[in-house]
mmCIF file of the N, C-alpha and C atoms, coordinates in Angstrom:
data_MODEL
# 
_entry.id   MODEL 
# 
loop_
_atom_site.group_PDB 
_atom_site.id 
_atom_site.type_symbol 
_atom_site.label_atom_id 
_atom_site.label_alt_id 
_atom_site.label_comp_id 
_atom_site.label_asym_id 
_atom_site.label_entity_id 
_atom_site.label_seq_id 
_atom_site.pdbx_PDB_ins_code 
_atom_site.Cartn_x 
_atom_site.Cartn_y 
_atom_site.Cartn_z 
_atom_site.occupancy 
_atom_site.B_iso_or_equiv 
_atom_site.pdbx_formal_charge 
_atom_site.auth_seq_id 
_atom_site.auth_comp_id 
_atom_site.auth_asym_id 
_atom_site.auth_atom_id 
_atom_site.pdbx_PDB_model_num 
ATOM 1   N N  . UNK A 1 1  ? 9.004   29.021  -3.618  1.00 0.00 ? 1  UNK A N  1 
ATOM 2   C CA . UNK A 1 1  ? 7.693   29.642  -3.592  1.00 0.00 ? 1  UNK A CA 1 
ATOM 3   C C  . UNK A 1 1  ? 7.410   30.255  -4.957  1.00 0.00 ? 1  UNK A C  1 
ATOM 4   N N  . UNK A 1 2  ? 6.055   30.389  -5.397  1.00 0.00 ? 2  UNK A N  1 
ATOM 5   C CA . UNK A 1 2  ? 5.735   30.354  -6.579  1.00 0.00 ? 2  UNK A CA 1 
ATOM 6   C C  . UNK A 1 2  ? 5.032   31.851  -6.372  1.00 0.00 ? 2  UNK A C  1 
ATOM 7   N N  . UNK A 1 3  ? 5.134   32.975  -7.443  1.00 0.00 ? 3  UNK A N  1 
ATOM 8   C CA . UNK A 1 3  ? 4.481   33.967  -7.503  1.00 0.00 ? 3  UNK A CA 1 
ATOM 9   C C  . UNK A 1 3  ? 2.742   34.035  -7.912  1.00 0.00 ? 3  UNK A C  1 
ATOM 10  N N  . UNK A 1 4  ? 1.961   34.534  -8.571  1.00 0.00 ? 4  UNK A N  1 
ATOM 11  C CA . UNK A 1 4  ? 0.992   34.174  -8.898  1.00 0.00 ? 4  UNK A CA 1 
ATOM 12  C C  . UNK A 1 4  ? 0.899   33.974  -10.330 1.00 0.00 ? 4  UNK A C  1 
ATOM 13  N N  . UNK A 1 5  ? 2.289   34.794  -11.108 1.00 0.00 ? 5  UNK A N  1 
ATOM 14  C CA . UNK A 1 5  ? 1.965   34.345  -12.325 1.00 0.00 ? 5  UNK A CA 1 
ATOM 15  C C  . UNK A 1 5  ? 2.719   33.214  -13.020 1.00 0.00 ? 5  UNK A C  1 
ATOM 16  N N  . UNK A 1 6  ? 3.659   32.505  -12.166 1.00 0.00 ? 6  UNK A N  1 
ATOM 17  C CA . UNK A 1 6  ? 4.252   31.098  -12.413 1.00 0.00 ? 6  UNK A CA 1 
ATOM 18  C C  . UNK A 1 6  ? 2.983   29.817  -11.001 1.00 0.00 ? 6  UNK A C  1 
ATOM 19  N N  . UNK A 1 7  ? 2.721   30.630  -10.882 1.00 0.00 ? 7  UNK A N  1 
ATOM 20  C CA . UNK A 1 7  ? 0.970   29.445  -10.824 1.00 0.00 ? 7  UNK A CA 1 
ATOM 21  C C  . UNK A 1 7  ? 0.296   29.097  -11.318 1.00 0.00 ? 7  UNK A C  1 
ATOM 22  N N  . UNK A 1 8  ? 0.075   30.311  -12.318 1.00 0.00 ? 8  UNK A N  1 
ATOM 23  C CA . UNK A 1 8  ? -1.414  30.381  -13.193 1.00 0.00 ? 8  UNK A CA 1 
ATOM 24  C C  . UNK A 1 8  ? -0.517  29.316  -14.444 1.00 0.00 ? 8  UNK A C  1 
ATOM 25  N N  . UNK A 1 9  ? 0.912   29.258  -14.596 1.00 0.00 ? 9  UNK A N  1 
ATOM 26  C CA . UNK A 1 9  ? 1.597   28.713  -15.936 1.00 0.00 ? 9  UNK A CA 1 
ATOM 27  C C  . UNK A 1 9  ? 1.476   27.410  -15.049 1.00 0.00 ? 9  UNK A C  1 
ATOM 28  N N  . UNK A 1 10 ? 1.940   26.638  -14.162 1.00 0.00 ? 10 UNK A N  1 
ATOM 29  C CA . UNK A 1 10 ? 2.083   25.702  -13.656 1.00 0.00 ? 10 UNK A CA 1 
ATOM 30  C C  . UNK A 1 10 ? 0.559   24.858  -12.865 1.00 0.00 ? 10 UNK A C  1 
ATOM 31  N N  . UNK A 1 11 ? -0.307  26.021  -13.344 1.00 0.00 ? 11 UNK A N  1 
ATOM 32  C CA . UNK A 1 11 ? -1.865  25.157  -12.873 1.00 0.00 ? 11 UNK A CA 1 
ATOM 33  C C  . UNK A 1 11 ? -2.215  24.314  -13.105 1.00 0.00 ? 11 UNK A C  1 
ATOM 34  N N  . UNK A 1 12 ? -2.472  23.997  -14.540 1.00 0.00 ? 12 UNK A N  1 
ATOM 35  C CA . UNK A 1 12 ? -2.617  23.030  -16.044 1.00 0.00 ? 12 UNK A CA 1 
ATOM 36  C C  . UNK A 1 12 ? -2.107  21.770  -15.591 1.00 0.00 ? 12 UNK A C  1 
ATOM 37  N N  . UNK A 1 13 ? -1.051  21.822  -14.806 1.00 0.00 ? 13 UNK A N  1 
ATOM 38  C CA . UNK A 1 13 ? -0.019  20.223  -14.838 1.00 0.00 ? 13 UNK A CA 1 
ATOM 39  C C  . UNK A 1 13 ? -0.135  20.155  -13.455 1.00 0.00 ? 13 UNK A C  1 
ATOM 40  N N  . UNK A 1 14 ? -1.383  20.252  -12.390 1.00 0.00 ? 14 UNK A N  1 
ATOM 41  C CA . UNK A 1 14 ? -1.252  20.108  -11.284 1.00 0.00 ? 14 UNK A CA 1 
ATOM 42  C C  . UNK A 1 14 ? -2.512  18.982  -11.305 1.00 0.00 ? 14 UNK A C  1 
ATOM 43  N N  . UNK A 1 15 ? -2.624  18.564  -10.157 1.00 0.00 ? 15 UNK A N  1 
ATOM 44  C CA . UNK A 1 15 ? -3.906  17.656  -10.063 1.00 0.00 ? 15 UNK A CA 1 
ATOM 45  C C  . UNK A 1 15 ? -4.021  16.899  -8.073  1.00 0.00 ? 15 UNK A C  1 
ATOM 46  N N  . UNK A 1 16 ? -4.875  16.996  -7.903  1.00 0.00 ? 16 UNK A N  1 
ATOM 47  C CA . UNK A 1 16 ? -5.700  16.810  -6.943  1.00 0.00 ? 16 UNK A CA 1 
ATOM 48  C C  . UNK A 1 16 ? -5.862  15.379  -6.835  1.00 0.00 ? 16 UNK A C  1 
ATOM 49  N N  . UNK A 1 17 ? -6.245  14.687  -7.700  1.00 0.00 ? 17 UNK A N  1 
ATOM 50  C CA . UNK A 1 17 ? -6.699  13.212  -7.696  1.00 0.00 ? 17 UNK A CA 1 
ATOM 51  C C  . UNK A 1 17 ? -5.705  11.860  -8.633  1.00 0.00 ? 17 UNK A C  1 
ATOM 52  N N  . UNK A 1 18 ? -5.806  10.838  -7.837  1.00 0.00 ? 18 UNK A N  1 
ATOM 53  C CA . UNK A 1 18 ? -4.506  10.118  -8.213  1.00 0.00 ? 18 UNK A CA 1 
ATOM 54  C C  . UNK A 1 18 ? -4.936  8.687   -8.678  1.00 0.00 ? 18 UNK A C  1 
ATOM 55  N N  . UNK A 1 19 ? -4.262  8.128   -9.718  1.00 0.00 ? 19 UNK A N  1 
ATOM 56  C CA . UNK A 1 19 ? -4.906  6.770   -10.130 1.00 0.00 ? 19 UNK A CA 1 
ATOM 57  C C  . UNK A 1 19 ? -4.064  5.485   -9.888  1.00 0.00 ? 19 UNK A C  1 
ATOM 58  N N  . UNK A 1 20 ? -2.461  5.923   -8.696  1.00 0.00 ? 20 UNK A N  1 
ATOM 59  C CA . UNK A 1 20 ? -1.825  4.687   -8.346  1.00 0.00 ? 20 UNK A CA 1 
ATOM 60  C C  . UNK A 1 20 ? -2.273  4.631   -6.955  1.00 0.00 ? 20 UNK A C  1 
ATOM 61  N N  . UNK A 1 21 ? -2.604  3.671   -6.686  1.00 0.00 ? 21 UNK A N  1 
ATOM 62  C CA . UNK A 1 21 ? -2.682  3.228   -4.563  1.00 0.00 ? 21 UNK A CA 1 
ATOM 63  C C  . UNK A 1 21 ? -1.486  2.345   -4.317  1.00 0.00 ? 21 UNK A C  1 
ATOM 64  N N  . UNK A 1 22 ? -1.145  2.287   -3.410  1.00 0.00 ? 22 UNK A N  1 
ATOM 65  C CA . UNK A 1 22 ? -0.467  1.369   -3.025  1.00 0.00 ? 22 UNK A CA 1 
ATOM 66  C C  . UNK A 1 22 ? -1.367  0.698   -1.604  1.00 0.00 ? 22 UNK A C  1 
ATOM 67  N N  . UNK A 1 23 ? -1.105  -0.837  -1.669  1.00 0.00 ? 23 UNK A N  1 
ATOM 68  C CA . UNK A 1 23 ? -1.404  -1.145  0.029   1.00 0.00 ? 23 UNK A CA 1 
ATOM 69  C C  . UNK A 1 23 ? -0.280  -2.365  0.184   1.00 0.00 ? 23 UNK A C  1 
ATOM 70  N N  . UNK A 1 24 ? -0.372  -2.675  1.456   1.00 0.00 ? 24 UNK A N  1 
ATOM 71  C CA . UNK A 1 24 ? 0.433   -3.958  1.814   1.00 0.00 ? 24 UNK A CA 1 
ATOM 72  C C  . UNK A 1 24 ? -0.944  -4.483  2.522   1.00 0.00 ? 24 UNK A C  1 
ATOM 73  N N  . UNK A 1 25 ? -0.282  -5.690  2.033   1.00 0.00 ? 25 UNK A N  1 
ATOM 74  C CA . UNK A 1 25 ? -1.699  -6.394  2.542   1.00 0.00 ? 25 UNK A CA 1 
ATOM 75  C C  . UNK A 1 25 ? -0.828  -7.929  3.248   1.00 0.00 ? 25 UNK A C  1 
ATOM 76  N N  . UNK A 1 26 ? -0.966  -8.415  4.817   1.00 0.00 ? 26 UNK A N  1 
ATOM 77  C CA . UNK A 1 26 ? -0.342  -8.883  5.850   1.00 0.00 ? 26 UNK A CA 1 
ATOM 78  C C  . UNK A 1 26 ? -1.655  -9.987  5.870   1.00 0.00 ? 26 UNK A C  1 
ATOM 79  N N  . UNK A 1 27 ? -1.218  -11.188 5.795   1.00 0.00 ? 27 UNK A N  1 
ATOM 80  C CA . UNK A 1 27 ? -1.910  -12.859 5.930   1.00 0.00 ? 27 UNK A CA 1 
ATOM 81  C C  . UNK A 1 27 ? -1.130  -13.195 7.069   1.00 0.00 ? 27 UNK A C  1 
ATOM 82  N N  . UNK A 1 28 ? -1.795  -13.710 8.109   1.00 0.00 ? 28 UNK A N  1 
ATOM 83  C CA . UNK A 1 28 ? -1.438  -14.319 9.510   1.00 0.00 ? 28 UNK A CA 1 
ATOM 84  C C  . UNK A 1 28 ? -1.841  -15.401 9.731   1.00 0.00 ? 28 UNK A C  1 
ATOM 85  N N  . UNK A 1 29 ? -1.409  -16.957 9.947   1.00 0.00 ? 29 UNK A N  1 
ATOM 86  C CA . UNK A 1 29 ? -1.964  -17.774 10.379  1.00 0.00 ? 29 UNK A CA 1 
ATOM 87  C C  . UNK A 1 29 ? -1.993  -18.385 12.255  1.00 0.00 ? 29 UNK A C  1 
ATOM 88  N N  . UNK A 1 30 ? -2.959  -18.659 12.413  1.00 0.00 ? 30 UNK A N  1 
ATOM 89  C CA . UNK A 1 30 ? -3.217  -18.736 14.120  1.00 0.00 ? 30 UNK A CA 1 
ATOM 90  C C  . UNK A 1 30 ? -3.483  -20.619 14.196  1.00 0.00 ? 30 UNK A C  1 
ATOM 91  N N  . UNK A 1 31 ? -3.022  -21.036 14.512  1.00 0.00 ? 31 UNK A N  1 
ATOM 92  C CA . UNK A 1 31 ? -2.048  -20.949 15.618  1.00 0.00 ? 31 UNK A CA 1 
ATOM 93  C C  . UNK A 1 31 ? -0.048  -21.395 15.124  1.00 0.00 ? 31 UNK A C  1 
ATOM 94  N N  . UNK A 1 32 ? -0.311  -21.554 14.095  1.00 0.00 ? 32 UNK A N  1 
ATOM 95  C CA . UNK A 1 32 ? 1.056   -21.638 13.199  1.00 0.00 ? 32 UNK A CA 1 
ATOM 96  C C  . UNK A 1 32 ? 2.259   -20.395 13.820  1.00 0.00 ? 32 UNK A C  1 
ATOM 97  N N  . UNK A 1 33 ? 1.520   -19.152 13.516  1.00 0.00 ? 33 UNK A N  1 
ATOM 98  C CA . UNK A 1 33 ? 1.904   -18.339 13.516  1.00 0.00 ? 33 UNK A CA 1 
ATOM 99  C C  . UNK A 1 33 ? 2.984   -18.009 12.363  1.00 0.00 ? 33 UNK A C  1 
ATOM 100 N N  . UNK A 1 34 ? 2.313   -18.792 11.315  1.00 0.00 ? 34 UNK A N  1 
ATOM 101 C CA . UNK A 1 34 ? 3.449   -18.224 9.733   1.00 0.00 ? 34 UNK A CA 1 
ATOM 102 C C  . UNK A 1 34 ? 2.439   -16.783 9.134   1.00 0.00 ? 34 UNK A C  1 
ATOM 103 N N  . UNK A 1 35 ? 3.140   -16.472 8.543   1.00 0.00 ? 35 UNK A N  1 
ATOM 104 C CA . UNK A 1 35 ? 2.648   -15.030 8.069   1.00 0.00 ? 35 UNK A CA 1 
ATOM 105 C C  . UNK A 1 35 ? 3.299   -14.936 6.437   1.00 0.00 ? 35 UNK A C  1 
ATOM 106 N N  . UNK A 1 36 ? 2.813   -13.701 5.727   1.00 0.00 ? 36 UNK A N  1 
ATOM 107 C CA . UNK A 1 36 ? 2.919   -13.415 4.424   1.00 0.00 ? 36 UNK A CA 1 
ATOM 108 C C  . UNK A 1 36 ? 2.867   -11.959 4.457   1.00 0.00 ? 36 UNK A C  1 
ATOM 109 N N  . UNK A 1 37 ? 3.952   -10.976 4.179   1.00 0.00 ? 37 UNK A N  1 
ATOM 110 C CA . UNK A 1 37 ? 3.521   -9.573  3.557   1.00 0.00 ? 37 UNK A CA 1 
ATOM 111 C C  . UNK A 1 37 ? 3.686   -9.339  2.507   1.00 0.00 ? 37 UNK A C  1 
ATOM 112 N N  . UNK A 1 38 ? 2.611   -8.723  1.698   1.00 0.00 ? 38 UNK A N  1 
ATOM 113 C CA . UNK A 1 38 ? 2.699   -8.146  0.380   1.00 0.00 ? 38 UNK A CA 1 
ATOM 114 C C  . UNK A 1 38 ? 2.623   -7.181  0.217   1.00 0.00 ? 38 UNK A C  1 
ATOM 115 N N  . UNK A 1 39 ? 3.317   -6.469  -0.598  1.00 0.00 ? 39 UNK A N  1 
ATOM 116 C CA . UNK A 1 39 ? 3.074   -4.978  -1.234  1.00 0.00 ? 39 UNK A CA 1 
ATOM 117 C C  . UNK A 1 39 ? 2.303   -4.994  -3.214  1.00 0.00 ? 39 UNK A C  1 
ATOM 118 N N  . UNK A 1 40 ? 1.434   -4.219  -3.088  1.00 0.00 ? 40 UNK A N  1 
ATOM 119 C CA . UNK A 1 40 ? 1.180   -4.070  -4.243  1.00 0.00 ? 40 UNK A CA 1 
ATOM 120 C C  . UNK A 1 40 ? 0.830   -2.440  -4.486  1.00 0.00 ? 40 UNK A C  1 
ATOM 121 N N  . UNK A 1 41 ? 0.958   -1.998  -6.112  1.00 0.00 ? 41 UNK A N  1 
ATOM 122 C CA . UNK A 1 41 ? 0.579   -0.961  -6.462  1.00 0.00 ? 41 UNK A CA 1 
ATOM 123 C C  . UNK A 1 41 ? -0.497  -1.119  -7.369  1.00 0.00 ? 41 UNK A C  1 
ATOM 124 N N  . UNK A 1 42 ? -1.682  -0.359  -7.023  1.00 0.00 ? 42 UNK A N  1 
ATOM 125 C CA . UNK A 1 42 ? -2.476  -0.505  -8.287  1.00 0.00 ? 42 UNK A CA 1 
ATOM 126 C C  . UNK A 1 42 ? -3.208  0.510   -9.150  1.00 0.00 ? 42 UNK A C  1 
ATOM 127 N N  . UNK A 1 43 ? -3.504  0.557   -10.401 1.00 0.00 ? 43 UNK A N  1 
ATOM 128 C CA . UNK A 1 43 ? -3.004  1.272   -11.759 1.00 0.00 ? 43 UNK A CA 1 
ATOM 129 C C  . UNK A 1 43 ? -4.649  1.644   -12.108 1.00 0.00 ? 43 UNK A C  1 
ATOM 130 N N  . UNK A 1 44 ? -4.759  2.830   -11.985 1.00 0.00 ? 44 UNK A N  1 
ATOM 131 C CA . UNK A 1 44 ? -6.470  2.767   -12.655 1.00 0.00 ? 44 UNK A CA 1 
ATOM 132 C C  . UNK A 1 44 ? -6.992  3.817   -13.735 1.00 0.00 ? 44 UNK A C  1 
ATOM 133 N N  . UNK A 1 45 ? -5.596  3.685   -14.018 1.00 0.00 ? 45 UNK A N  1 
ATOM 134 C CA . UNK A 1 45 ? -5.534  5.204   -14.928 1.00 0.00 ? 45 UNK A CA 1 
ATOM 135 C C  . UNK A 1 45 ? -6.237  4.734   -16.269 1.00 0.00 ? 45 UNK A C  1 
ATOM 136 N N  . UNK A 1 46 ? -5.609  3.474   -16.695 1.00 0.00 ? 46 UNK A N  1 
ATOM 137 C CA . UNK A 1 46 ? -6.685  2.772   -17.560 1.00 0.00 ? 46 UNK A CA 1 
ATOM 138 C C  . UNK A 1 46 ? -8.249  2.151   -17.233 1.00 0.00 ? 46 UNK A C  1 
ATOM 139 N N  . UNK A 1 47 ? -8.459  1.539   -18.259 1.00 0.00 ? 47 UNK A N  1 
ATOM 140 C CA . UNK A 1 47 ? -10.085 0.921   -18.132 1.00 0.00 ? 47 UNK A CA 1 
ATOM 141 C C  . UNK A 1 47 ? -10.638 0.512   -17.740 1.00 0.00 ? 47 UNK A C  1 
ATOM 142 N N  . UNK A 1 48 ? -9.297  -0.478  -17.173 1.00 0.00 ? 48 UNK A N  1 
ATOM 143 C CA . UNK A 1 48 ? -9.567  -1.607  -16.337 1.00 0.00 ? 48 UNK A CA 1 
ATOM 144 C C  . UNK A 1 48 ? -8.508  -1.857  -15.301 1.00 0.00 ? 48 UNK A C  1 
ATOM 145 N N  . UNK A 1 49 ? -8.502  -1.932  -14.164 1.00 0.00 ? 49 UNK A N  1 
ATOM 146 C CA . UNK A 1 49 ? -7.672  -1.796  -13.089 1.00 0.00 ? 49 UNK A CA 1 
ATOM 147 C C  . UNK A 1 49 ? -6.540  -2.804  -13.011 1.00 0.00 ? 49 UNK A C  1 
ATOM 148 N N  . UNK A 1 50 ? -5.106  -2.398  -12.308 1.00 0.00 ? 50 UNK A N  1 
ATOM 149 C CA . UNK A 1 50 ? -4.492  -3.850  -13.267 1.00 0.00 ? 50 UNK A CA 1 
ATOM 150 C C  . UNK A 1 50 ? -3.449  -3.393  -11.477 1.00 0.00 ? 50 UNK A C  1 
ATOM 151 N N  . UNK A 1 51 ? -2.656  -4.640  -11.652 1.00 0.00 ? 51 UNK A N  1 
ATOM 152 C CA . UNK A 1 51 ? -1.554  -4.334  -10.936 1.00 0.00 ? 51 UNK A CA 1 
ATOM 153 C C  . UNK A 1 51 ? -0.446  -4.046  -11.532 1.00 0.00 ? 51 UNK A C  1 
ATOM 154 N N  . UNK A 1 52 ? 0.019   -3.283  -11.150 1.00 0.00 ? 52 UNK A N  1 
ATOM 155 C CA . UNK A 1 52 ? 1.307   -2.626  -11.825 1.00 0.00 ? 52 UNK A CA 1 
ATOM 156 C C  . UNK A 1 52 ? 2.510   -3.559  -11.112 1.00 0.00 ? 52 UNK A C  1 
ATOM 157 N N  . UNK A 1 53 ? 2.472   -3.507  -9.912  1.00 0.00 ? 53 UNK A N  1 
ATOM 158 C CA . UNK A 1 53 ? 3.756   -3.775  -9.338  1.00 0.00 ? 53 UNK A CA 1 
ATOM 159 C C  . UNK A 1 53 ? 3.393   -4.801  -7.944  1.00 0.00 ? 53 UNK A C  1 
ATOM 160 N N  . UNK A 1 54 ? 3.854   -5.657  -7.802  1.00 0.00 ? 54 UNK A N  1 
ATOM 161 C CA . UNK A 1 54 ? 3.813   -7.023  -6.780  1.00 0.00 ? 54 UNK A CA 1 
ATOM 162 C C  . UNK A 1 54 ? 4.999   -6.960  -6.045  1.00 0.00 ? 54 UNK A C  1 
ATOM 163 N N  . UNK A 1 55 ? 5.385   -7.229  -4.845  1.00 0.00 ? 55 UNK A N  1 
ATOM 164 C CA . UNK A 1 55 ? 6.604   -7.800  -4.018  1.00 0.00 ? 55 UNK A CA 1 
ATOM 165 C C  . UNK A 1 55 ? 6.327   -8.273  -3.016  1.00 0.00 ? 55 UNK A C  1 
ATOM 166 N N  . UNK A 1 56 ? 7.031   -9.264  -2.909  1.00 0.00 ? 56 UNK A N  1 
ATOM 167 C CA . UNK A 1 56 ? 6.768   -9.941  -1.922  1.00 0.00 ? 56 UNK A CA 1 
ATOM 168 C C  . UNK A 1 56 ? 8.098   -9.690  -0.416  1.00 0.00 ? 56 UNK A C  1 
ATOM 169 N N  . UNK A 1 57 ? 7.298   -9.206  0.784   1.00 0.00 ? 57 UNK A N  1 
ATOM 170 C CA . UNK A 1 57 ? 8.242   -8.441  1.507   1.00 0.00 ? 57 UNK A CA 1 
ATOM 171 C C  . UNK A 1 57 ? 8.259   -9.246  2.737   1.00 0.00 ? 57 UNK A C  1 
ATOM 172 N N  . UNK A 1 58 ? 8.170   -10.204 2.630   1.00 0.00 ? 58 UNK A N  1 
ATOM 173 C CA . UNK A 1 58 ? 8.044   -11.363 4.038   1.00 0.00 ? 58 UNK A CA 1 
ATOM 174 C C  . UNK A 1 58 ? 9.415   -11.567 4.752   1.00 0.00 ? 58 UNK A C  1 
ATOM 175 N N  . UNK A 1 59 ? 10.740  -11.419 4.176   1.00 0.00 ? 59 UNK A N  1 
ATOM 176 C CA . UNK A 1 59 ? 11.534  -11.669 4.354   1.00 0.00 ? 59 UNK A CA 1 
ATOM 177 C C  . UNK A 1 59 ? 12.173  -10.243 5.298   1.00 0.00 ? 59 UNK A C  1 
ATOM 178 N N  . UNK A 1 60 ? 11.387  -9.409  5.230   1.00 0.00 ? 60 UNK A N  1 
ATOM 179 C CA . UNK A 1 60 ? 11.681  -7.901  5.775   1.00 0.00 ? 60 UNK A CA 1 
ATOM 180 C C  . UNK A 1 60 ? 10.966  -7.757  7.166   1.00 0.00 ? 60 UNK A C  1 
ATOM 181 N N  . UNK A 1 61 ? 10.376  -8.950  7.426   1.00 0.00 ? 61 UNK A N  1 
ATOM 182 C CA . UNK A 1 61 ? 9.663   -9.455  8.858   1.00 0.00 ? 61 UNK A CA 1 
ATOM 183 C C  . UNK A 1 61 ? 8.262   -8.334  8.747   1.00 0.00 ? 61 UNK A C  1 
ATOM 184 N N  . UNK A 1 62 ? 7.456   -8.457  10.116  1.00 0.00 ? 62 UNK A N  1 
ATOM 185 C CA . UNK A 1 62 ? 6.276   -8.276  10.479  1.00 0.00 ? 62 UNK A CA 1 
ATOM 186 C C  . UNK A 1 62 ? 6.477   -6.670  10.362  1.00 0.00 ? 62 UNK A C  1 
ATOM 187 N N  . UNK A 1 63 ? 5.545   -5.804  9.792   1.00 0.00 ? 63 UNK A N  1 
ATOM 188 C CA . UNK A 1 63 ? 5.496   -4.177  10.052  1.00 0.00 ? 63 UNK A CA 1 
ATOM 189 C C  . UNK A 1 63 ? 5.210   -4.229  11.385  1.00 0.00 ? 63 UNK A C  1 
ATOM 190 N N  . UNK A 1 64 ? 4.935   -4.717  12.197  1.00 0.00 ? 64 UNK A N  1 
ATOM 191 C CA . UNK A 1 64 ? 4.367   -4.541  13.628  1.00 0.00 ? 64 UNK A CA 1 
ATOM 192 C C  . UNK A 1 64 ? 4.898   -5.760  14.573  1.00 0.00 ? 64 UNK A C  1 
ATOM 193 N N  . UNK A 1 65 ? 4.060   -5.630  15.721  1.00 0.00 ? 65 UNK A N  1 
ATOM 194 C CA . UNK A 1 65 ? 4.643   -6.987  16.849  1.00 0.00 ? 65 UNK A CA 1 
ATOM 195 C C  . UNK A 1 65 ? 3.248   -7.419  16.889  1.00 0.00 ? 65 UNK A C  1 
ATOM 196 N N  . UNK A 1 66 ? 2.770   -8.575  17.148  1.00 0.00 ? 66 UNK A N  1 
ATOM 197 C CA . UNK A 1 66 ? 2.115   -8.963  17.662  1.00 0.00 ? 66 UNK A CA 1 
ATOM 198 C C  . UNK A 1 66 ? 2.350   -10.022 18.547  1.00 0.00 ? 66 UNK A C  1 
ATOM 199 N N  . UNK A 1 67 ? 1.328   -9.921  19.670  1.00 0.00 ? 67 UNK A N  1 
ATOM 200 C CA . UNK A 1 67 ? 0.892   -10.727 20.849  1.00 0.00 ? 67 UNK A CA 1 
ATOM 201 C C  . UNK A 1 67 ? 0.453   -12.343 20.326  1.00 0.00 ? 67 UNK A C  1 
ATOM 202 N N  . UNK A 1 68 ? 1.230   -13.013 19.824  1.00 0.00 ? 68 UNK A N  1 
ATOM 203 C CA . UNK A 1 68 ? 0.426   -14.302 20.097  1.00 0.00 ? 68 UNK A CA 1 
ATOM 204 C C  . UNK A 1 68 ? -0.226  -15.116 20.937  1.00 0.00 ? 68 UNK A C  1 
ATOM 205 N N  . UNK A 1 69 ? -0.042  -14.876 22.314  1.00 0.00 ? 69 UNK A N  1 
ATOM 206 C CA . UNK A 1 69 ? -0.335  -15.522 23.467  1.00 0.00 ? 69 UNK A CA 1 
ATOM 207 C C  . UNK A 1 69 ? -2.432  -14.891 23.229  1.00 0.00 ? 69 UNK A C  1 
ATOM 208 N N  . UNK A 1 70 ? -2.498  -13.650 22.863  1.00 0.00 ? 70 UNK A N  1 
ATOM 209 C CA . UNK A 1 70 ? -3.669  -12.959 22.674  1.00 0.00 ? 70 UNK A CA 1 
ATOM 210 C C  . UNK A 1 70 ? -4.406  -13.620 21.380  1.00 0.00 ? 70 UNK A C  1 
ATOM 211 N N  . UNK A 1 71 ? -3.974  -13.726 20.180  1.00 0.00 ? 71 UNK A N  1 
ATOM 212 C CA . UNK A 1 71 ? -4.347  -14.429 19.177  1.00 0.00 ? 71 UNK A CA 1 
ATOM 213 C C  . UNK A 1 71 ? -5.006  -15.700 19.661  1.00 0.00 ? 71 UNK A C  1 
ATOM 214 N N  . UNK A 1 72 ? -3.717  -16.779 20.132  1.00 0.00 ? 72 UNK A N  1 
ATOM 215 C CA . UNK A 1 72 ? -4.073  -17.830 20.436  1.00 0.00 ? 72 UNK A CA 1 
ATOM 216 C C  . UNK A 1 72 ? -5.716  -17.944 21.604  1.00 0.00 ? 72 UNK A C  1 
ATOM 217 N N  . UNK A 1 73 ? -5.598  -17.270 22.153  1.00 0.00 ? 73 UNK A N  1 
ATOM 218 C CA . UNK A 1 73 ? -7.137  -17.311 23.255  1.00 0.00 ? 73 UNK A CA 1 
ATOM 219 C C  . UNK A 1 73 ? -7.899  -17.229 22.477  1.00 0.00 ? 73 UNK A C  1 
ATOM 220 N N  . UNK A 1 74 ? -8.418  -16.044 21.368  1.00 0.00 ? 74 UNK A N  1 
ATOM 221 C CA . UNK A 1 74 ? -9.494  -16.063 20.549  1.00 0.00 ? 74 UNK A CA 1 
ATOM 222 C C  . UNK A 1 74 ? -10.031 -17.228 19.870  1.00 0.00 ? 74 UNK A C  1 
ATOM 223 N N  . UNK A 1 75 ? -9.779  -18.375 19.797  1.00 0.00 ? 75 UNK A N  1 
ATOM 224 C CA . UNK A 1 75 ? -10.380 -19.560 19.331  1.00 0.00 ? 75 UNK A CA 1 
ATOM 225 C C  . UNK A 1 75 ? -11.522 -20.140 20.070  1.00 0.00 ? 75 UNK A C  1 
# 
């Protein structure tokens, strides 16, 4: 815990708002049922928005379960 006057020194280097995101972003094919997960980070601290960092996480299986029997009807 911080007093008030190692706050006021440690204010300066604090910040509220952030310029890395991360998302995973999950491709599903119906009725295959092959899939793709990706992770990416992305960088906007510069000019122009870039990806910093790519992986490919498919091999770490599905973040979730899904119902294919449910998929498959929607056609």
């Amino acid at each position: 815990m911080l007093d008030a006057e190692a706050f006021k020194q440690a204010g300066p280097f604090l910040t509220a708002r952030s310029y890395q995101y991360s998302a995973r972003c999950i491709g599903f094919g119906v009725p295959c049922g092959r899939y793709r997960v990706l992770e990416a980070v992305l960088d906007l601290s510069g000019g122009v928005p870039r990806v910093a960092y790519l992986r490919d996480m498919t091999r770490l299986g599905l973040p979730f379960s899904l119902d294919t029997d449910l998929l498959g009807s929607k056609r």
